[in-house]
N, C-alpha and C positions, 0 to 999 in steps of 0.2 A: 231213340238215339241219343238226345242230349242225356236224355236221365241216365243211360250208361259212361257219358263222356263223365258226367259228374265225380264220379267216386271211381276214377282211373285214376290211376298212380300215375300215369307220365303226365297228366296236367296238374298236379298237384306239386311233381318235383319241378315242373318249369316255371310254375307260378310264383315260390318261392325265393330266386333268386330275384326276383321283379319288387319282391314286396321288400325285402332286406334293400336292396341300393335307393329303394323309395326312404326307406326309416335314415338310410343313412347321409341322404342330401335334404332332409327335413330338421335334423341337427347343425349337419355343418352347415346352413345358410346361417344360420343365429350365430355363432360359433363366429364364423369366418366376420360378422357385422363389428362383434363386440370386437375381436381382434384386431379389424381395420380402425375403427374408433378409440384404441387405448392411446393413453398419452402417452406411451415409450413408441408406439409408431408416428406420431406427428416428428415435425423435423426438426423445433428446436431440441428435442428429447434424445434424438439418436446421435448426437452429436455426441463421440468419447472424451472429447477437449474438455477438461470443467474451465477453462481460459475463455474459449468460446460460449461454453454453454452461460456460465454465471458470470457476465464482467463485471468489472470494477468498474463504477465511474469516477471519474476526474473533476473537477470543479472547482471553479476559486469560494471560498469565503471568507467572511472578515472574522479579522482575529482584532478584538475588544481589551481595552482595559479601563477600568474607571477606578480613579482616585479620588473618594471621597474627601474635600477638604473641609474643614471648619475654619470658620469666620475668627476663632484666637488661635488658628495654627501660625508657626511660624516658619512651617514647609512640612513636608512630606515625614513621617511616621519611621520607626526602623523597621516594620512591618513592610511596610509602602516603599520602600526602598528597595526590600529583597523581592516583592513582586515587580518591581521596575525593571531592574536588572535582568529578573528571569524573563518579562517580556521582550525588554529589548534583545537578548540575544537569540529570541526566538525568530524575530525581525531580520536581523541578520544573516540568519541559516535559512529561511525558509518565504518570505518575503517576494511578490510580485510586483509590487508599486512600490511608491512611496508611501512614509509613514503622516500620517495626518494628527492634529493635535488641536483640540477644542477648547479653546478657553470660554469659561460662562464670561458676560457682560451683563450688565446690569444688577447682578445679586450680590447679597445681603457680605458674599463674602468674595466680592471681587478683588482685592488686595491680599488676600492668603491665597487664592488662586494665581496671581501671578507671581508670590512666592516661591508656591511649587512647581511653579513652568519652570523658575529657573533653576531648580534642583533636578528637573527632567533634563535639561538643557546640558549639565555639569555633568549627570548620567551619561546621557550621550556621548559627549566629547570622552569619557574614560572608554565607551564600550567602542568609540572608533565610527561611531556614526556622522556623516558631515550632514553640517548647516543645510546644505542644497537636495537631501532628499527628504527634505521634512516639508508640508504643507502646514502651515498654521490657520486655521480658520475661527474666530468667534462664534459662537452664540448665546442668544438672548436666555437665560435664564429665571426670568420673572421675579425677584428678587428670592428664591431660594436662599436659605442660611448654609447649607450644605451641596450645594453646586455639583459636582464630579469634572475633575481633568479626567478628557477624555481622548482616550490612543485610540489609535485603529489604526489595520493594514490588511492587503488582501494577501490570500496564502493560497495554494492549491489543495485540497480534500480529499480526503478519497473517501468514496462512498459503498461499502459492498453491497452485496447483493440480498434479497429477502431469502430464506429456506419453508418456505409454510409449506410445502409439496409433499407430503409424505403419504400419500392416497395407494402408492404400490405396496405390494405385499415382497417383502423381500423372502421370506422366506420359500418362496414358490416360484421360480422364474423360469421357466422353459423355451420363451424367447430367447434369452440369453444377452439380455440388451441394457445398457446400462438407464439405473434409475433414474426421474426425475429428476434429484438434489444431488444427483452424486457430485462431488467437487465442490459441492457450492459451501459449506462449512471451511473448507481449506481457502475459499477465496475471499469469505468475512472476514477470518483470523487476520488472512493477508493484509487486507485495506485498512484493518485497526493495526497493524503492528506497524508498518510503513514508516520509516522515520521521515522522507521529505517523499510523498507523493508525484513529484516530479519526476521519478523514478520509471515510474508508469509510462511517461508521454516519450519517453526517449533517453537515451545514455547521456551519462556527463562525458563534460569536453576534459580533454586529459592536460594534467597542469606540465610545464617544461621539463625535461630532463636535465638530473643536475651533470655535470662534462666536466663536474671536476678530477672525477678518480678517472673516471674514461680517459680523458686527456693525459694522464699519468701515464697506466698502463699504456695505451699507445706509443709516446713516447718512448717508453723500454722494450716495448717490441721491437720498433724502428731501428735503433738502437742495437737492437744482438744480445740487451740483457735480460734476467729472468725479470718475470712480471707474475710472479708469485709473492707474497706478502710475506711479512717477517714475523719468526714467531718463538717463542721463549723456550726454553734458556739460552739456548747457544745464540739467539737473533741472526739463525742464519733464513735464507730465504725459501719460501715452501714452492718442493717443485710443480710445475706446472699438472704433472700427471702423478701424483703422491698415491701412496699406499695407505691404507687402514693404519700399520702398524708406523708410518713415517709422521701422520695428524697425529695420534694418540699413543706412544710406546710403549710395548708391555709393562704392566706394575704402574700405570701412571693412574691417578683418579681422577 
């Protein structure tokens, strides 16, 4: 009896479908592992924001200058001058503290050092700096011949993001899921181009409204007259609701 079940057709076509959904859940468990495992399924990855995905950071650091002086200067360089300048008005735009300012003592060239303080000093007053946001501090120098005046101030930074991620294969995606690094190039360029970083932590405060011409207009509204502007040749007044052709007249250039 079995040796006849053997070589029957109907247990061979029933055996058949058993053995295919075996082959086929002997693949997808592998399959399905490596899938739950890729780093476009973890959750910082699936994130579509490159804001979210790659921030910027923020951070104060100091912003440095050293003015090398010599022992027979009798101040500050024309060199040394135009990097003054440029730092100080970096101080002014961008600047979180006060500015600090180091005098060596004891070295070889302490008197051409406090030459050039007071050329920083004279800087200052032109670039609009006052006396009261400056620290002056000494330090001890060991008698160095060449000392440095030295600036500092703290700024805000910005720092982007690293891109070393590039482990997916873009050409192949069938998840459909956005890459590792996507956006994160557009958020380096961002952090390095930034003119004041401050930018980042929240909006500037908005400066007054000038109410001179408002207050004009106003007034001629009140008034009953046109509050349209005057305009050449004839100086007569532009109306309120003007045409294409009443701003600019045919043939005019």
């Amino acid at each position: 009896m079995a040796s006849a079940l053997q070589g029957s057709p109907i247990l061979v076509r029933a055996a058949r479908p058993a053995i295919s959904l075996l082959a086929v859940l002997m693949i997808a468990v592998p399959a399905g592992g490596c899938w739950q495992s890729s780093p476009r399924m973890q959750a910082p990855f699936t994130l579509s924001n490159g804001y979210e995905r790659h921030p910027i950071a923020v951070k104060q650091g100091e912003a440095l200058l050293d003015l090398a002086v010599s022992s027979r200067s009798q101040g500050l360089s024309r060199e040394q001058w135009g990097q003054l300048y440029a730092y100080l008005t970096g101080y002014r735009e961008r600047a979180s503290a006060s500015l600090i300012i180091r005098v060596p003592t004891g070295s070889a060239n302490e008197k051409a050092a406090k030459r050039a303080y007071e050329d920083v000093r004279h800087a200052m007053r032109r670039v609009g700096i006052s006396p009261n946001e400056v620290l002056l501090e000494p330090y001890f120098a060991k008698w160095d011949p060449a000392a440095p005046l030295r600036l500092s101030y703290l700024e805000y930074v910005a720092e982007g993001p690293d891109c070393p991620d590039w482990s997916e294969n873009l050409a192949r995606d069938p998840q459909n899921l956005p890459w590792p690094n996507m956006g994160c190039a557009m958020q380096k360029n961002l952090a390095a181009m930034v003119a004041d970083p401050q930018d980042f932590l929240g909006p500037r405060g908005e400066s007054p409204r000038p109410s001179e011409r408002r207050d004009v207009v106003w007034k001629k509204y009140v008034a009953g007259e046109s509050t349209g502007s005057k305009w050449s040749p004839d100086d007569r007044p532009l109306p309120e609701r003007a045409t294409a052709s009443e701003i600019a007249p045919e043939g005019a250039n």
